[in-house]
Each structure stands twice: as structure tokens, then as C-alpha cells.
C-alpha positions, -999 to +999 in steps of 0.1 A: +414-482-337+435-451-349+454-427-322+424-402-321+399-428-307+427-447-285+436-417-271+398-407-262+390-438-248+420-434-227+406-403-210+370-422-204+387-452-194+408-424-168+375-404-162+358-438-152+382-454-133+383-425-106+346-429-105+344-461-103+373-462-075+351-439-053+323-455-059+339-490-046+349-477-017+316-461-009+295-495-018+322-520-012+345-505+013+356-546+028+371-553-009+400-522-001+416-541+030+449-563+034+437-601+043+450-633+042+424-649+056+441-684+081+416-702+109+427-693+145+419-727+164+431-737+196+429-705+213+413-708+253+382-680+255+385-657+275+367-663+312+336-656+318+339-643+282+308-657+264+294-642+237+254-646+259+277-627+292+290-595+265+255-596+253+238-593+287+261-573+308+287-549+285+270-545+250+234-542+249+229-519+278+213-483+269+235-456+274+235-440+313+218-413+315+242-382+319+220-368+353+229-396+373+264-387+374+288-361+378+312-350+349+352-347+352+368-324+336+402-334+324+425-319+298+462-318+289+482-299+256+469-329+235+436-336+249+404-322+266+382-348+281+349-353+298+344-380+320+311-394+334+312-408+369+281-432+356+306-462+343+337-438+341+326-434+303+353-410+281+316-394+263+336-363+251+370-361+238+383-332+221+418-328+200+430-293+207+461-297+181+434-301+153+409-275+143+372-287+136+362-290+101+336-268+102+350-235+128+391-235+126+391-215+158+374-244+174+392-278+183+381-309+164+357-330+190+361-370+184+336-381+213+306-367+223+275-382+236+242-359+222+201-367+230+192-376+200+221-366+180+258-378+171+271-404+198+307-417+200+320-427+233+348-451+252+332-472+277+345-504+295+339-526+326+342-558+346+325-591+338+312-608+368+286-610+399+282-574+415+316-562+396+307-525+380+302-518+345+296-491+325+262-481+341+276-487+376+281-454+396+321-444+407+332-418+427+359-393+421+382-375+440+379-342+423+359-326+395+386-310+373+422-322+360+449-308+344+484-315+330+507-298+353+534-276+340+566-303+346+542-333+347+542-361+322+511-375+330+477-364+348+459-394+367+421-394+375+411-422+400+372-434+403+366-458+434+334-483+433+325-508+455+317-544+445+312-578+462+319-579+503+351-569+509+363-564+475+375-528+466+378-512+429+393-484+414+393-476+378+424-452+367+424-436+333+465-421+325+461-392+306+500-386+288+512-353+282+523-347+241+501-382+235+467-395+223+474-424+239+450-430+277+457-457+298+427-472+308+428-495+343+410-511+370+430-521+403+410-546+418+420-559+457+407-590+468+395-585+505+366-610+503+366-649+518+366-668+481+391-666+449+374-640+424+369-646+390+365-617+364+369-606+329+371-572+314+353-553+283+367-528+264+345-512+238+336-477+216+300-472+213+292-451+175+263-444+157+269-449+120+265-412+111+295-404+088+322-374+103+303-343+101+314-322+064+318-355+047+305-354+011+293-381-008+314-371-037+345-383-021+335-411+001+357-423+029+350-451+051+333-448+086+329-478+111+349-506+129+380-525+120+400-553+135+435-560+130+459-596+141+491-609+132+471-637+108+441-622+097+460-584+090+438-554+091+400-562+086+373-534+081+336-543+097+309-526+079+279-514+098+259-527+069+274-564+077+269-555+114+233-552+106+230-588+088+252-610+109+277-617+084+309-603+100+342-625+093+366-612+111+391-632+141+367-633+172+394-652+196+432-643+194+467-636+217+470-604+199+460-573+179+436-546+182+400-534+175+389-496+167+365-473+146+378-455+117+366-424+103+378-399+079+413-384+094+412-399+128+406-435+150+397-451+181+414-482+191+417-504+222+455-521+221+454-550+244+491-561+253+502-588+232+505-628+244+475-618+262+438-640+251+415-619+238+379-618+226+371-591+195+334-586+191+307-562+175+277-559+180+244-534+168+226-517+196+192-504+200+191-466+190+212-472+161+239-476+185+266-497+170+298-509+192+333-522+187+354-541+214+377-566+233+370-588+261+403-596+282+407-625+312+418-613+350+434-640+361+420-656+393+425-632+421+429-653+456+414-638+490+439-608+500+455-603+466+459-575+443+455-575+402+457-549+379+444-550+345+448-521+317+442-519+282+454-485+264+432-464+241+442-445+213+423-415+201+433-390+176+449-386+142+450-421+118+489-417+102+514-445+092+534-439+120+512-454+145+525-487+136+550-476+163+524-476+186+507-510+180+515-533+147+494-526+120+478-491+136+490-473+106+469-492+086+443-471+094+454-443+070+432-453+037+450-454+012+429-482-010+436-502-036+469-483-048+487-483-010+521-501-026+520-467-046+510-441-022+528-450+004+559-440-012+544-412-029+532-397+005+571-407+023+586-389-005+560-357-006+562-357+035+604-358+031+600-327+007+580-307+031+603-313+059+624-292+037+601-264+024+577-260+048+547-259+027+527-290+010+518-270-020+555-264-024+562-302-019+532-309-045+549-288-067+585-304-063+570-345-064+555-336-097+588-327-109+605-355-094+575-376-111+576-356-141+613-365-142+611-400-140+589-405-167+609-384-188+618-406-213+589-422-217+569-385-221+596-381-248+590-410-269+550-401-262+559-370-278+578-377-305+553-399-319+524-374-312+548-348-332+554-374-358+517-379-362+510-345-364+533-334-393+522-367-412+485-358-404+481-345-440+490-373-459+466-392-432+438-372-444+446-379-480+444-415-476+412-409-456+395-394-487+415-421-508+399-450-493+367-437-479+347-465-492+373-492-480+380-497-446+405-526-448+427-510-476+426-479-456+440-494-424+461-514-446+474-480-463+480-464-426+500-486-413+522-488-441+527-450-441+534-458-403+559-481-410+578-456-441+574-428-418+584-453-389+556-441-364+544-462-337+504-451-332+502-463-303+534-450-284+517-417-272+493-439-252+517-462-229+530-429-206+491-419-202+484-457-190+513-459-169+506-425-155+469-430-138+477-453-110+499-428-103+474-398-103+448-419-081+477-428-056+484-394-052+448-388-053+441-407-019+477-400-003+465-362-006+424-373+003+432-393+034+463-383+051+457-361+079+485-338+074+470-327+050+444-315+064+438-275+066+475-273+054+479-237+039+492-232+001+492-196-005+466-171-009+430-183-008+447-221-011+442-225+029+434-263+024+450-286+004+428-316+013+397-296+003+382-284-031+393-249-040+365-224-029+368-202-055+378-228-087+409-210-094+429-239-099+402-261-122+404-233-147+437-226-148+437-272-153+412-267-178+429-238-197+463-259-195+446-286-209+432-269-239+467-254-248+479-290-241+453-306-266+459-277-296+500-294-292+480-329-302+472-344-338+442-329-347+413-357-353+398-359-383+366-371-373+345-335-368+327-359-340+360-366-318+373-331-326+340-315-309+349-342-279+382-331-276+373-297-274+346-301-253+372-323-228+390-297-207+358-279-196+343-315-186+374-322-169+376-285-153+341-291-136+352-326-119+377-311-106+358-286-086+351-313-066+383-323-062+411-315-038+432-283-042+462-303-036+457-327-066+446-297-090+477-287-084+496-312-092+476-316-125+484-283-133+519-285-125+522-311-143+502-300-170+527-270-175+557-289-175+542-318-203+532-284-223+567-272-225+580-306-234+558-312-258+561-279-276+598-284-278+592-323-292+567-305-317+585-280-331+620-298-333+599-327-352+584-299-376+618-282-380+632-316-389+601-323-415+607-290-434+641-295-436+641-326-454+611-313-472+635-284-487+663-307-496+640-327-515 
């Protein structure tokens, strides 16, 4: 295989392994997780935790209707929030410091409960005889909340009354400059007998994808699970639907959310506490994700207080400050050794400039830098190739009719001219886990989401709306490919010209923020190149005059 047809199948195998990346993720989304898969035996059940009680009582209950109860209004800097009195359900929860993906001027809405359209709400309960659940009705002391000016922290109480005696109040802590809520049930003990209870904590989802999402660049959408052994675990809705789901049900730690593109729900039960994970498919094409905790025995005239914190809001790395493994929840697939870094280092930049385009601009460098001498020795022998490419034609026409002297023939006039054909390949190779890194470091981080370049660039994350940027790749690329050998073969020739207008139109589909690295970089492997080139020819005439 000579240069020419290395070099093509290069750019196929490239072409095809973005493809076939996306198309993984979209089919097979479970085989882009971190496991290390290790039995969890041993570990007590929760009380009153059985999986027949979470079926009856928390899970497979229809949703309240929203008539029979009032709504609360709650809503700090971070958050906006409606609460229904039926169950003390969060069924709409809106991030005012991101814009919706559709209207910028509106705030981005996480939950909402619709008739008959998208559903995504928080619900929890008690486990036990006549202890409210989610369809049980509470009372609150006032219809609308909000963060005080000096306040840390807005508190909404909702009171319910259970067995004889007992009294219940479930408190949800909304924090100010947090998308964390505190989510708690006080329970007081005024009855005759010990009480024995459990608690369910649990998102309820349909398995529409995020509204905008495109098919073109799949990202995944359902539950995950996350413990110390078993690491971060995605649940399919498809695997939800046939009963295979392998995931840790029991454990003394960890957390269980749903994912989306950009942003994630999550309950993050206190560790050293026993746990019960489960999921389970709903009528309705409901689907839902949650933990069942223990209360521990409360005797006759004794308090207890159980809470379980919920996050909701933007999926970044830095939640592993919240909970372990939380920033696990930013997808970066099957590359995340290379991202991550890629991302710490483009983040570190814009701290600097202000502006992620800029940053773009400035990690290509830095990238282009580092692979300086290898794009050097790629372009020496690419200039070497070129000014022997004569001579390669004449032993082409030589040897037409014998393919095994003509290899034989080129690789001795490699070895006299001391060429290595295959040395313009390895920095190409080395290069694409690289580009598809960046690729889903730009596609799935959050922050780079409606983050401004310049101009009509008001998006990085997205495709450019007016395909500016995939021409301007495509016309680099053409200058780029006149620097190369020409092919001899009229059929590769047509391919290679044909190959920056192919590659122009999948990027249209691409993010702006990647185009933009693939032009930077682009420009700066042109000016290399062209200096490579023309020292090499310089250097070839030279000796050709003193001969």
C-alpha cells in the first residue's frame, strides 16, 4: 500500500470512527461507563424495604392528579419551583441561571409534569401502615416562597397526619447560590406502640429525549447508579423495559439519578447509611429512578428525622465535591482519560480570556505545539515525497505490468532517497483520539453551552447557523491537500479532491466550537507545511544544480 492509499484510508478510517463513536453511544450507550463489576453480599435490606412494598406503595402508583392539590410557589436566585401539596411532589423545577434551548430569554425548565406530554418530576414518601406517600394530601403554611435578601436558605413546611397520634411534616430546604434541596420528613412518635417505617426517594421520567436533541449527535437520556464498588453505572430505559438491569440494588453508599444532555437529577443518601437502589417502568410510559432508606425504630414519644438531599441542575466534574462520583455524569465516553484534561486545560485558558472561542483558539496551539515535532517529521517526508514524485511516476510507467518489481523498485528509491512512506501517517493516527476527545469535551460540557464566540458564533456547543466556519474548514483543507504529493492514480486524485467538500458538509452538523479548532488548526499545519515544502524543494534544486 503506497502513501496515497494509506493516507486515504486514514481519513475513512477518521471519517468512520466518529460515526461509528456516535452511533455506539446512541445503540449501546451501557458499553461507555466505568465498571468493575464486585458482588455486594452481606448487606441487611432496608425495613420494610421489599421489592413487592416499592412496587405496591411508592412506584407503580399513577401520578396525582394536579386538581386535588394546591401548588407552592417557591423560588430563589438559583431555582424556581412548583410544589404540589398532593405528595409534596417537586413537578416543576426551573434553572433561572441557564437559558432554554429553544427561547434564550426564557429559563431552561428541568421538571415539569404535562397531560399527555413531557413528565419529569421528584417525588418521595414513607413506607408503612397509614404513613403518606406521594398521593397522600399535605398542607402548607403559605402558597408562595422566596429567598429573602440576607437569607441563605428558604424552608417550605407541609404537615400530614398519619396513624393515631403520630404527626408528620415533610420540609424541603431550598439553598440560596445552590441546586442542591434538602428533602425531609420529621416524624414524632405520639402513638402507644414503637413505629416502624422506611422512606422512598425517586424521579419519575418519561423516556422522551431533552427537547432540541438531534439524532445526529446522540447523547444519552435515562437513569444511572453510582457506589464505591460497582462505580458509575448507566440504566437504559430499553433494559428497564426487558428486566435485565445489573446494577447494585442493596449498598451503604452512593447515589441514583437521571441523566440527560447538560444537566441531572440525583438523590445523595448520606453515606454508612443501607440503602435500596431500584427502577422500575410505569404505566404511561412512565419510567422511575430511586432509593429506599430505613427509619430506624421510633419508640412511643420520640422524634426522628430523615432527609435525603436532591440535586438538580447542571452535570459538571465538579460535582464530585458534592457526592463521589457526581461528576461522572458529564459524558465524556470512551476517550474521558483524554478529555478530561483537554477540557481542565481549555476551562484554565478561559479563566484567562474570557471567551471559549478564544480558549479554542489557544488549546489548539498548545496542541499544535506539542506535536510539533512529530508534524515536522510528517512533513518532511510528505515534502520528500513530493519532490521525488517524478521519478515515482517513472518507475510507475517502468514496471506497469510488474507489480512486485515495482514495489521492489519503490522502496529502494525510498531507501537512496532515505524516505520513510509511511512517516506522514503516524501524527494523523495519533492525532484523532485527540480530535474526538475534544469533540465530546466541547459536545457535553455544559459550559459550553450558549457560550458566545464572536459575531454570529453565539454558541459554541451548537452547529454554525450559517456554515461559515465548514467552508472556511473545507477551503483550508483544499489548500492543505494541493501542499500534499499528488496521487497518481486519477481515481484517488478525484477522491482527494472531492474530500474537503465531503468533509465541509459533515461538519455542518457539527459544533461551532470544534470547526474551529479544525480550522485553527488547519491554518497553523498549512503554514508548517508550506515552510517544510519549500525548504525541501529549495534543498532538491540545490543539489540538483551542483550536480
Amino acid at each position: 500500500m503506497d502513501l496515497q492509499r494509506l493516507f486515504l484510508f486514514l481519513i475513512f478510517a477518521f471519517s468512520l470512527a466518529l460515526v461509528w463513536d456516535g452511533w455506539q453511544r446512541y445503540q449501546h450507550p451501557e458499553q461507555y461507563i466505568q465498571q468493575n463489576v464486585v458482588a455486594n453480599e452481606g448487606l441487611p435490606k432496608p425495613q420494610a424495604a421489599t421489592s413487592a412494598v416499592i412496587e405496591k406503595v411508592a412506584v407503580n402508583q399513577p401520578l396525582p392528579a394536579q386538581a386535588a392539590g394546591k401548588i407552592i410557589q417557591v423560588k430563589t436566585n438559583f431555582l424556581e419551583a412548583e410544589i404540589n401539596t398532593v405528595g409534596g411532589d417537586i413537578q416543576r423545577l426551573a434553572l433561572l441561571q441557564h437559558p432554554d434551548g429553544q427561547d434564550k430569554n426564557k429559563p431552561f425548565v428541568l421538571f415539569q409534569k404535562g397531560a399527555g406530554t413531557h413528565n419529569y418530576i421528584a417525588q418521595s414518601g414513607l413506607l408503612g401502615e397509614g404513613l403518606p406517600n406521594h398521593n397522600s394530601l399535605f398542607v402548607a403554611e403559605r402558597d408562595v416562597y422566596s429567598l429573602a435578601d440576607k437569607a441563605d436558605r428558604v424552608q417550605v413546611r407541609l404537615a400530614a397526619t398519619s396513624l393515631s397520634g403520630v404527626k408528620i411534616a415533610k420540609v424541603l430546604t431550598f439553598q440560596k447560590d445552590s441546586y442542591l434541596v434538602d428533602v425531609a420528613y420529621e416524624i414524632d412518635n405520639g402513638g402507644n406502640t414503637p413505629l416502624n417505617a422506611s422512606a422512598y426517594f425517586q424521579l419519575l421520567r418519561d423516556s422522551a429525549p431533552p427537547e432540541g436533541a438531534s439524532k445526529l449527535v446522540p447523547t444519552y437520556t435515562g437513569p444511572a447508579v453510582y457506589t464505591e464498588k460497582e462505580k458509575f453505572q448507566k440504566v437504559e430505559f430499553s433494559t428497564i423495559d426487558k428486566g435485565k438491569v445489573e446494577y447494585p440494588k442493596d449498598s451503604d453508599n452512593g447515589w441514583i439519578g437521571m441523566l440527560q444532555h447538560y444537566f441531572v437529577a440525583a438523590w445523595l443518601p448520606k453515606d454508612k447509611a443501607n440503602r435500596e437502589f431500584f427502577t422500575r417502568k410505569l404505566d404511561g410510559g412512565l419510567y422511575s429512578a430511586g432509593v429506599v432508606l430505613p427509619v430506624p425504630a421510633i419508640a412511643p414519644g420520640q422524634k426522628a428525622v430523615i432527609s435525603v438531599p436532591l440535586y438538580a441542575g447542571p452535570a459538571q466534574s465538579s460535582l464530585d465535591k458534592i457526592a463521589p462520583g457526581l461528576g461522572l455524569t458529564v459524558d465524556y465516553g470512551w476517550l474521558t482519560v483524554i478529555a478530561t484534561p483537554i477540557f481542565w486545560l481549555m476551562a484554565l485558558l478561559q479563566s484567562f480570556v474570557h471567551n471559549w472561542g478564544v480558549a479554542i483558539i489557544l488549546l489548539t496551539v498548545l496542541i499544535k505545539l506539542a506535536f510539533f515535532p512529530l508534524s515536522a517529521a510528517s512533513y518532511r517526508s510528505m515534502a520528500k515525497m513530493r519532490v521525488v514524485a517524478p521519478k515515482l511516476e517513472k518507475i510507475k510507467q517502468q514496471y506497469a505490468d510488474d507489480r512486485e518489481q515495482l514495489n521492489k523498485a519503490m522502496m529502494e528509491l525510498y531507501k537512496t532517497e532515505k524516505i520513510n512512506p509511511l512517516g506522514g501517517c503516524l501524527p494523523v493516527v495519533i492525532q484523532i483520539p485527540v480530535f474526538i476527545a475534544l469533540y465530546w469535551s466541547i459536545l457535553a460540557s455544559v459550559e459550553m453551552r450558549y457560550a458566545p464566540f464572536f459575531g454570529w458564533i453565539t454558541d459554541l456547543s451548537a452547529a454554525d447557523p450559517y456554515y461559515v466556519l465548514p467552508i472556511i474548514m473545507g477551503a483550508s483543507m483544499i489548500i492543505q491537500m494541493r501542499l500534499n504529493p499528488t496521487p497518481p492514480d486519477p481515481m484517488q486524485a478525484k477522491v482527494m479532491q472531492i474530500m474537503p467538500i465531503v468533509f465541509s458538509i459533515i461538519f455542518f452538523f457539527f459544533p461551532a466550537g470544534l470547526v474551529l479548532y479544525s480550522i485553527v488548526n488547519n491554518i497553523l499545519s498549512i503554514a508548517q507545511q508550506w515552510y517544510i515544502t519549500k525548504a525541501a524543494e529549495d534543498e532538491s534544486k540545490g543539489i540538483a544544480a551542483k550536480r
